[in-house]
FILOSE-815328 format. One line per 4 residues: number of its first residue (from 1); their letters; for each residue x negated, z, y of C-alpha. Coordinates in Angstrom, 3 decimals, always signed. Layout:
BEGIN
NUM> A> X:Z:Y ~ ...
% end
This chain:
BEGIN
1> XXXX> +0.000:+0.000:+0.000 ~ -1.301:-1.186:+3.444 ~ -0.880:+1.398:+6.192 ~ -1.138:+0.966:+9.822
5> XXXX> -3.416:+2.496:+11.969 ~ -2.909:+4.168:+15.175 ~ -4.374:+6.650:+17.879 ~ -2.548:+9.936:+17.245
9> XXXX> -4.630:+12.200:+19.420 ~ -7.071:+11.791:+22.406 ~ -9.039:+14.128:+24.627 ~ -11.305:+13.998:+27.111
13> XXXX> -13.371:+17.440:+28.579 ~ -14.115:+17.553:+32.367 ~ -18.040:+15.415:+33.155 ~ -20.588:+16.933:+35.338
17> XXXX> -22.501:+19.950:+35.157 ~ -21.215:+22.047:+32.801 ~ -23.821:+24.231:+32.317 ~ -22.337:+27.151:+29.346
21> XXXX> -21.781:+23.899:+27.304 ~ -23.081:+22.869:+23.963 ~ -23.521:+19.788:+22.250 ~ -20.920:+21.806:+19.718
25> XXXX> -19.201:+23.746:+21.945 ~ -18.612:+20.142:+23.882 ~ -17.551:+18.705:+20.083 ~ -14.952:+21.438:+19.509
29> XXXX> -13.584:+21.334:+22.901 ~ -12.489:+17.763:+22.263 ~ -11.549:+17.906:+18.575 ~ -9.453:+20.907:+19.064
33> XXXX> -7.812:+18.838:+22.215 ~ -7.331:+15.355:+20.385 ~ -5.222:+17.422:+17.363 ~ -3.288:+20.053:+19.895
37> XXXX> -2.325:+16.463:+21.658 ~ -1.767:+14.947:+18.344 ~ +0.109:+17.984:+17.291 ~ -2.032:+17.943:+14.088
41> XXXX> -4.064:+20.972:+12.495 ~ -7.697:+21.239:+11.956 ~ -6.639:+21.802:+7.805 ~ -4.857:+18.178:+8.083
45> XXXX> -8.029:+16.159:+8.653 ~ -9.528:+14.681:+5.585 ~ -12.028:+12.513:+7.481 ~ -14.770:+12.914:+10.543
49> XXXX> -17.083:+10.956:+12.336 ~ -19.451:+12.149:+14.882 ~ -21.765:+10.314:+17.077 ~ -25.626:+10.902:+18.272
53> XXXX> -26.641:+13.892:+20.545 ~ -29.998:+14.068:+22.393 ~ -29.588:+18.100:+22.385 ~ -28.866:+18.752:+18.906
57> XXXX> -30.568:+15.450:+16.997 ~ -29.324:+16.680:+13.500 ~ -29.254:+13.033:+11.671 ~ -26.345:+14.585:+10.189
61> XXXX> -24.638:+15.673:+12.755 ~ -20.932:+15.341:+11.443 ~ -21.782:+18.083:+8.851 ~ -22.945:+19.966:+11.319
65> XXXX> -20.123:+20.198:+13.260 ~ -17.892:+20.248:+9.794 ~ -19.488:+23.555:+8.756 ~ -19.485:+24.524:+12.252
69> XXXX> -15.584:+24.439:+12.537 ~ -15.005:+25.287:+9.002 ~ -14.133:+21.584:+7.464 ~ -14.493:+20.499:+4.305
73> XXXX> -13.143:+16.471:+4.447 ~ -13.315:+13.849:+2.054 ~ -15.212:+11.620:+4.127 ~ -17.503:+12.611:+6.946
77> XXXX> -20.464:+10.520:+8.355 ~ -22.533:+10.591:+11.327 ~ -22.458:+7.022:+13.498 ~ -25.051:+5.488:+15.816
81> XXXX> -24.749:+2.231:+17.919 ~ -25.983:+3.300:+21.273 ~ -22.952:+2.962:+23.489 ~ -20.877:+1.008:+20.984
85> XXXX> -20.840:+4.201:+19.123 ~ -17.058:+5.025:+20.179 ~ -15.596:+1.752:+20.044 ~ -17.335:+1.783:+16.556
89> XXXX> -16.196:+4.742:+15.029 ~ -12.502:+3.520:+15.860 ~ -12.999:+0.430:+14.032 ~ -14.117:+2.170:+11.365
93> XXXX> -11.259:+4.525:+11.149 ~ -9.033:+2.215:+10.972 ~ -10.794:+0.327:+7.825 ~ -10.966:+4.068:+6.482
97> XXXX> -6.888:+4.528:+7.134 ~ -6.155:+0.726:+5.943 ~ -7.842:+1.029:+2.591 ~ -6.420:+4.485:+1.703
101> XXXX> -9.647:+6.029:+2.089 ~ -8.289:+8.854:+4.422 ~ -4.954:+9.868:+6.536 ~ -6.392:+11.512:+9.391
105> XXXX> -9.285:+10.717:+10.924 ~ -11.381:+12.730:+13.676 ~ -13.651:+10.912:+15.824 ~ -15.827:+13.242:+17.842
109> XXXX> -18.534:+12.669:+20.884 ~ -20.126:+15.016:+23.273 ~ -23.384:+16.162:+24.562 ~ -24.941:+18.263:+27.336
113> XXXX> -27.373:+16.006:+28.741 ~ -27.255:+16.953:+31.893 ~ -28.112:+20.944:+31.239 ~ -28.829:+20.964:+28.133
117> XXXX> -32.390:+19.491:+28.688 ~ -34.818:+19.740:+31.526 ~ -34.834:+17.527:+34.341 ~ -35.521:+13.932:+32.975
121> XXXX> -35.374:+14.674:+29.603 ~ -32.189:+12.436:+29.183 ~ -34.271:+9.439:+30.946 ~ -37.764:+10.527:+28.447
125> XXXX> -35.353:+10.329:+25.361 ~ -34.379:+6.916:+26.141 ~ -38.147:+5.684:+25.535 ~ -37.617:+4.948:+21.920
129> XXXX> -35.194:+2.132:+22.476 ~ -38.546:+0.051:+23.931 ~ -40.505:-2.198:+21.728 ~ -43.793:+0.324:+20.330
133> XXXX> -45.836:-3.179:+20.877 ~ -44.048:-5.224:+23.377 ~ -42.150:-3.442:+25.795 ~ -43.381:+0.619:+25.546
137> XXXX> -47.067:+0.045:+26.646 ~ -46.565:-1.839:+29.503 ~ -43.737:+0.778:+31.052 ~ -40.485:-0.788:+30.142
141> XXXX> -37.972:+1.292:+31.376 ~ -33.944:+0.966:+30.849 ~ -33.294:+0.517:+34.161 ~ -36.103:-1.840:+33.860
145> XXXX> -34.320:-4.042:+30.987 ~ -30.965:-4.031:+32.536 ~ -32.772:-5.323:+35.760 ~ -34.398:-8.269:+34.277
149> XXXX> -30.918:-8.972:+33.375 ~ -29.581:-8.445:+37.338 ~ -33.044:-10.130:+38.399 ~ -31.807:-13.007:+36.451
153> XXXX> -27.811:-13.182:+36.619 ~ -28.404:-13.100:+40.700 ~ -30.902:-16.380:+40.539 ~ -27.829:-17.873:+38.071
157> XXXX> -25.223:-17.098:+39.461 ~ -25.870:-16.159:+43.539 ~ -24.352:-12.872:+43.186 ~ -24.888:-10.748:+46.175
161> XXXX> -25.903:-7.083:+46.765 ~ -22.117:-6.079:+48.256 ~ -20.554:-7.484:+45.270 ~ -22.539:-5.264:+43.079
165> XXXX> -22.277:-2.359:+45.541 ~ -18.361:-3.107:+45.538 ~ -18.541:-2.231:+41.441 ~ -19.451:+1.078:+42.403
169> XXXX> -17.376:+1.557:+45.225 ~ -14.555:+0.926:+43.301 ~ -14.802:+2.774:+40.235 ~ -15.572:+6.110:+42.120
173> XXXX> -12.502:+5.336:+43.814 ~ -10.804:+5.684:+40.832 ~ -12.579:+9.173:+39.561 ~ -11.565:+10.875:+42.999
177> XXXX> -7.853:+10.007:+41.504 ~ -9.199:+11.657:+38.277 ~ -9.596:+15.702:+37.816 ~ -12.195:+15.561:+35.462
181> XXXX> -14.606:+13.186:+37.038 ~ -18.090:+14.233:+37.632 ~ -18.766:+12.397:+40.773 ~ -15.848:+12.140:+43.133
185> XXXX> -17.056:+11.709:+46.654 ~ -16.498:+8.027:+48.272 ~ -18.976:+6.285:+48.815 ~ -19.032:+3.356:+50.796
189> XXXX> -20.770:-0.755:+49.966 ~ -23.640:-0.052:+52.593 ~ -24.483:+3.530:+51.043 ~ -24.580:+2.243:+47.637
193> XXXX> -26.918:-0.971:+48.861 ~ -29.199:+1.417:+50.957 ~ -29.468:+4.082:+48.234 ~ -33.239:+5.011:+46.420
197> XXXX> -34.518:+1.706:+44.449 ~ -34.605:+2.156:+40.811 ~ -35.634:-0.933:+39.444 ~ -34.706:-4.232:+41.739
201> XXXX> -32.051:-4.850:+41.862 ~ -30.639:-1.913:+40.960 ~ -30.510:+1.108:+43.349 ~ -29.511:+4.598:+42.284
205> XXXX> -25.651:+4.130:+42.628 ~ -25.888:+1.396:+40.310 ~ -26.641:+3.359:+37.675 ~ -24.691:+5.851:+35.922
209> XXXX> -25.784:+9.754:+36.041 ~ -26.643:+11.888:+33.202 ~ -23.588:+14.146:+32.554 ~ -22.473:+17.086:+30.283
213> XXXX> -19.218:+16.145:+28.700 ~ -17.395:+16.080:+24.867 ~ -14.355:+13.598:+24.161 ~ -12.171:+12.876:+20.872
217> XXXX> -9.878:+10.832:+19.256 ~ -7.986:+10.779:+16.284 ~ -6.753:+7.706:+14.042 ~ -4.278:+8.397:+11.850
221> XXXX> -1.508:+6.234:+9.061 ~ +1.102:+5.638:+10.920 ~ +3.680:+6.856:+8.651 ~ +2.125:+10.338:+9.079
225> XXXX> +2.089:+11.063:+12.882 ~ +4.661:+13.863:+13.846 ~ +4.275:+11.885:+17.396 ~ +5.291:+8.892:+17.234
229> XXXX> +5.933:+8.618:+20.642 ~ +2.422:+8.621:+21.414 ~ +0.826:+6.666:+18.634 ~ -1.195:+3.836:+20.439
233> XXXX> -1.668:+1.046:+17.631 ~ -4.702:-0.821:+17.426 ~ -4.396:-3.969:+17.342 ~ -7.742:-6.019:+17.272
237> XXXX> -11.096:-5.172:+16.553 ~ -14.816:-7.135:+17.071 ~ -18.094:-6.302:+16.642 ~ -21.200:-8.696:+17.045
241> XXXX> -24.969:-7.980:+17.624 ~ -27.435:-10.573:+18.621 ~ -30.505:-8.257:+19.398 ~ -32.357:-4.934:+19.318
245> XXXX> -35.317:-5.499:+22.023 ~ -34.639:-7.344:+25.271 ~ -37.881:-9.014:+24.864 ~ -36.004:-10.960:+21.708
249> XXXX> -33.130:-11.497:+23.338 ~ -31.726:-14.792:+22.883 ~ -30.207:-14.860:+26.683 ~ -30.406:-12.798:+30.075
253> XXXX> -26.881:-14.383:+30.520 ~ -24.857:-14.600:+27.734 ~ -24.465:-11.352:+25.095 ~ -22.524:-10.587:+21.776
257> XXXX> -19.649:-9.383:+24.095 ~ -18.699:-12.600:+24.157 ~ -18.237:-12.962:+20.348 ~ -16.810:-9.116:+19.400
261> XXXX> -14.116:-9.727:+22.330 ~ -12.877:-13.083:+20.791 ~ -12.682:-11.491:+17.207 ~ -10.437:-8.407:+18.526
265> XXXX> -8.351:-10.838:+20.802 ~ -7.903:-13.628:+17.805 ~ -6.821:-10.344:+15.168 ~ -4.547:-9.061:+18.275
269> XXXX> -3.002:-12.446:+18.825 ~ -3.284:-12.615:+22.439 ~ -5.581:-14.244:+24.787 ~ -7.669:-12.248:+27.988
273> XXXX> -5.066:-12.828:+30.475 ~ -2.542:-10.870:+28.810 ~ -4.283:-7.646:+29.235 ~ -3.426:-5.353:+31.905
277> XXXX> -5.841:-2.483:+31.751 ~ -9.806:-2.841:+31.129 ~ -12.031:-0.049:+30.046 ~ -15.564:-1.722:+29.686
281> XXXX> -18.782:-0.167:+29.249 ~ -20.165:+0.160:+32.746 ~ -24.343:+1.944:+32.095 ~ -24.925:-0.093:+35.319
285> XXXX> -23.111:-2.252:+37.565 ~ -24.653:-5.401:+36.616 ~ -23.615:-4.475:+32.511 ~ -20.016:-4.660:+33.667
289> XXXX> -20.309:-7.463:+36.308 ~ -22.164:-9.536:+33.244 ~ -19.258:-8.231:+30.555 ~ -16.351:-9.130:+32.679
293> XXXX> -17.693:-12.404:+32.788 ~ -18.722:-12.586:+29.092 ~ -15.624:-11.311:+27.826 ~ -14.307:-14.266:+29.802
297> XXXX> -11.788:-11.942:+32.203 ~ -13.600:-14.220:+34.500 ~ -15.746:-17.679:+35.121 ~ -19.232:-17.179:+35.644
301> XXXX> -19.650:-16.064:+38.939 ~ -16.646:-14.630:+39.896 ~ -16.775:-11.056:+38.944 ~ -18.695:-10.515:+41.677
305> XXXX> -16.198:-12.202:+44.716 ~ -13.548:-10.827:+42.455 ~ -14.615:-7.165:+42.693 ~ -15.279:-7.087:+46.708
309> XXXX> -11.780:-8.712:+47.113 ~ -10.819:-5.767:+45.102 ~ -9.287:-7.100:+42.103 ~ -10.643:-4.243:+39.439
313> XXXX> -8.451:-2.019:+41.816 ~ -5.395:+0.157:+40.081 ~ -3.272:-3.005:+42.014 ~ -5.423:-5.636:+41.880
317> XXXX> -5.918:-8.664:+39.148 ~ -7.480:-6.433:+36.565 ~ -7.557:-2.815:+36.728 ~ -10.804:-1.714:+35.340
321> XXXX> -12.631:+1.996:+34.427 ~ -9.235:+2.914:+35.901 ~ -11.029:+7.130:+35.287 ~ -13.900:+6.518:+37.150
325> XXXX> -15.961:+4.799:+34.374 ~ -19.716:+5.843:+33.207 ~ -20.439:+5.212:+37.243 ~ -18.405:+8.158:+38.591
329> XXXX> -16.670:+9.765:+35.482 ~ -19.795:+10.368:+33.956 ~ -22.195:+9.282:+31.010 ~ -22.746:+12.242:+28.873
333> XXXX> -24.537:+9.303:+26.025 ~ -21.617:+7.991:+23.591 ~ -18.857:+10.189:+25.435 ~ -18.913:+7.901:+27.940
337> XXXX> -17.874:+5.460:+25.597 ~ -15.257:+7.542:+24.088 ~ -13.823:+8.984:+27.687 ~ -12.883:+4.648:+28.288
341> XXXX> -10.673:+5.215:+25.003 ~ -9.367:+8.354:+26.233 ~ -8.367:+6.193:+29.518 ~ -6.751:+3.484:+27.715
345> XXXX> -4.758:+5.488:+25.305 ~ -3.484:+7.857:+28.594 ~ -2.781:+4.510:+30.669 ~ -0.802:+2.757:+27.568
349> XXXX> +1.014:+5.993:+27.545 ~ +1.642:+6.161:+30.902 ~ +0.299:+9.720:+31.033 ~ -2.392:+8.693:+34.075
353> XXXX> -1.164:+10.242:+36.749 ~ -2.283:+8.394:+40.175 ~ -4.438:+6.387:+38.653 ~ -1.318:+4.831:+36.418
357> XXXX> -1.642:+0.988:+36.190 ~ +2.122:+0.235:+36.692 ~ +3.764:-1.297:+33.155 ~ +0.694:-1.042:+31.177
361> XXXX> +1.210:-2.383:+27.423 ~ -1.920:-3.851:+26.424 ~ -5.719:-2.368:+27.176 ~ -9.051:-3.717:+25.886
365> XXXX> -11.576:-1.217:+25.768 ~ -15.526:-2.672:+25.092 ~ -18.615:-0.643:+24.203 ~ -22.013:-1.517:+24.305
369> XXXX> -25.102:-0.524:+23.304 ~ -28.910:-0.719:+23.759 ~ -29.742:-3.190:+26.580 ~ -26.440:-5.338:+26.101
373> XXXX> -27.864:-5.272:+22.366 ~ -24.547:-3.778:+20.029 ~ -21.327:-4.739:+20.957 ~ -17.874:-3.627:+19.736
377> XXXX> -14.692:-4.462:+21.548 ~ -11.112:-3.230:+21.067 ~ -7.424:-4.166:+21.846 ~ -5.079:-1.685:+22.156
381> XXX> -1.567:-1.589:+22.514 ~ +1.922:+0.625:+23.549 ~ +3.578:+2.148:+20.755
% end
């Protein structure tokens, strides 16, 4: 017997400085929320799946937080695709609730990056996803990586330094509508062109900040959730990797975004223009400028014109990182991917508060991971 698969439960913790968390206390925070919300018990799960964390690096971390909570499931594994992690753990799930393997499934994220480790740890940690031969030696940076890809994409495409700045603007626009947003002050185009150089040409408010922060969902058969009323289906999946290194890279232009969002649109049976909510991986302003773009939302070279005429406004052609986004929400490592799933699931419910995209029935929620390396994409939809 096929069963479907749905979101039951989702939670997201407040981002920022949070500085009496844990990477479990984070973890329990947002399992305990996703089942309250689901209206599910801790004793009903019979499967987990946990993420990464830079402050507890147990490589089997879902056991860890299993024994830590008291759990004993049938199926429990530990996930790692940078941030593609969330985005794949619900795919999984839902193979896992398809095949019979399990009925509910936890999917847990959280870390305390941001005071959990000492002042540029986060940023030291992030070393190991250079090349030991190719890239490491001479100083490659992240920052660095995703610039090559700005530094390139600008000479392409002619996009200016307000249109990136307007990326920014716009999704801290949307955390000041959000309570649990870690940065929530406006800022303005000129401040975010103007502020500290990072790597050209990305300045320090095009990059997201290192954040404390835990988030959850849980996928469940549908036939079992006591909420039905809530259950968010999902309705495509797509995953597709084309690289580990940038070095080996086979564009600065094109990435596997391109391919996982065409899989999860094709099993969903709709095409890009249909959605009306994005939630798309955001690490810097240029990795959702070149996503948007990818994902084919828009031509090449119009995400930029399109977000300083604000279209990726709550009103505009395509409301995107409608929470605030790994910019201004805050990028606690694979939370951040997990908190855009949190957003979709509260927007298709039309639990968003202010930030509620009017008549929301379809979201598409990407992830990616690396430097525009792993990429999983999903399609979401109103119960």
């Amino acid at each position: 017997m096929a069963h479907e698969a749905v979101i039951s439960g989702a939670y997201a913790t407040r981002a920022g400085k949070l500085p009496d968390s844990t990477c479990m206390s984070l973890h329990s925070e947002a399992a305990l929320g996703a089942l309250a919300d689901a209206q599910l018990s801790l004793a009903e799960v019979d499967g987990v799946l946990c993420a990464y964390s830079f402050t507890e690096p147990h490589p089997m971390l879902s056991s860890v937080f299993c024994e830590y909570v008291g759990l004993r499931p049938n199926y429990s594994a530990s996930i790692s695709a940078g941030g593609a992690t969330a985005c794949l753990m619900v795919m999984t799930a839902k193979a896992l609730v398809e095949n019979g393997t399990c009925r509910h499934i936890l999917l847990i994220t959280g870390d305390n990056r941001l005071t959990g480790m000492p002042p540029g740890g986060a940023v030291a940690a992030l070393t190991h996803f250079g090349h030991r031969q190719f890239e490491v030696p001479y100083g490659m940076t992240i920052p660095a990586c995703y610039a090559l890809v700005g530094q390139r994409y600008l000479f392409e495409y002619g996009v200016t330094r307000d249109q990136l700045s307007a990326i920014s603007v716009t999704q801290r626009r949307h955390a000041g509508l959000h309570p649990g947003a870690h940065m929530k002050t406006p800022i303005t185009i000129e401040e975010v062109s103007t502020s500290r150089l990072i790597a050209s040409p990305l300045r320090l408010l095009d990059c997201a900040p290192n954040s404390d922060g835990g988030a959850a969902v849980l996928v469940s058969a549908s036939e079992l959730v006591p909420r039905r009323d809530h259950a968010v289906p999902i309705l495509g999946t797509g995953q597709k990797h084309t690289h580990e290194h940038i070095m080996a890279a086979p564009s600065l232009t094109e990435f596997g975004c391109r391919e996982s969002a065409a899989i999860a649109f094709r099993q969903a049976r709709i095409t890009p223009k249909e959605i009306d909510v994005a939630e798309i991986y955001d690490s810097f302003t240029i990795t959702l400028l070149v996503e948007l773009e990818s994902i084919g939302f828009f031509r090449k070279g119009e995400a930029g014109p399109a977000a300083l005429s604000g279209e990726l406004g709550l009103n505009g052609r395509l409301p995107c990182n409608t929470h605030g986004g790994l910019l201004s929400y805050g990028h606690p490592g694979p939370a951040g991917g997990m908190f855009h799933i949190v957003e979709a699931v509260a927007q298709l419910r039309e639990e968003a508060d202010d930030r509620q995209v009017k008549d929301a029935e379809l979201a598409f929620v990407h992830g990616d991971g690396g430097v525009l390396s792993a990429h999983c994409s999903l399609v979401l939809g109103r119960g």
